[in-house]
N, C-alpha and C positions, 0 to 999 in steps of 0.2 A: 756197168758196161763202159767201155773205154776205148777211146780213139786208137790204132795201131799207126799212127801219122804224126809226126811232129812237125808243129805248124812253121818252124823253117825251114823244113823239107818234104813239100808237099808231093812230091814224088815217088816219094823212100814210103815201102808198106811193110811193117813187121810180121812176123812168124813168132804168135805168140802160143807156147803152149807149158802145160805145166812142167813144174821143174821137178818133182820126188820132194821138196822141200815141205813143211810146214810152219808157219808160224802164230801163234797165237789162234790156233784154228781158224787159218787162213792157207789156202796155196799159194805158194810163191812161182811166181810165172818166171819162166826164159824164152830169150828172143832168139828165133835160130839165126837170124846175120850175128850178133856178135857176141854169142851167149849171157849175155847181160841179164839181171837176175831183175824183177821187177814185185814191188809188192803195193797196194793198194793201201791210199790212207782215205778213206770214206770223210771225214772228215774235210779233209782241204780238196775234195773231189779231185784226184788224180790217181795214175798210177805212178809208181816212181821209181826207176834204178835202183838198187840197193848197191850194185856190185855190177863189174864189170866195165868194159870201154863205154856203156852209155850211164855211167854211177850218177846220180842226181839230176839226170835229164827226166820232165815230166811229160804223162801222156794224159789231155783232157777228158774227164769223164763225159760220157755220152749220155744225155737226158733217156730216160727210160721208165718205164713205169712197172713194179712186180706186182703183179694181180693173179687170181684165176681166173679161167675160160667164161666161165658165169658172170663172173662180175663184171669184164670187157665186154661181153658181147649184150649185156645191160645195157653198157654207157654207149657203146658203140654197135646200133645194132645190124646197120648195113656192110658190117666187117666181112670180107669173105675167107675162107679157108682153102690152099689147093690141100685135094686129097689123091694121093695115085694108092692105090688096092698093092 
């Protein structure tokens, strides 16, 4: 997960959504302000410009944790959930 804010423009929020791209069985994301192409290097936790007016500007990965329901609501049991029917 990944910041949509670049931290010298704490103002500015991106529109990020996939782009029809693939890479290395990965999506490659675009940004609707300025279609700029963005792909994820897990490694150096960022996402990053590939292409485009924002090319090698980066977006800070957001700490998060991938669990299932079971195992979080183990570790965390006074978790609540909204539920609408």
């Amino acid at each position: 997960m990944y910041s949509r804010q670049f931290a010298a423009v704490p103002d500015s929020v991106l529109h990020l959504g996939a782009s029809g791209w693939v890479y290395i069985n990965t999506f490659v994301l675009w940004d609707q302000e300025t279609g700029s192409m963005w792909y994820p290097f897990p490694d150096e936790h960022v996402l990053r410009s590939v292409a485009g007016k924002n090319a090698d500007r980066e977006l800070p990965e957001i700490p998060s944790v991938r669990t299932t329901w079971k195992e979080w609501k183990a570790e965390h049991p006074d978790t609540k959930i909204l539920y609408l029917p």
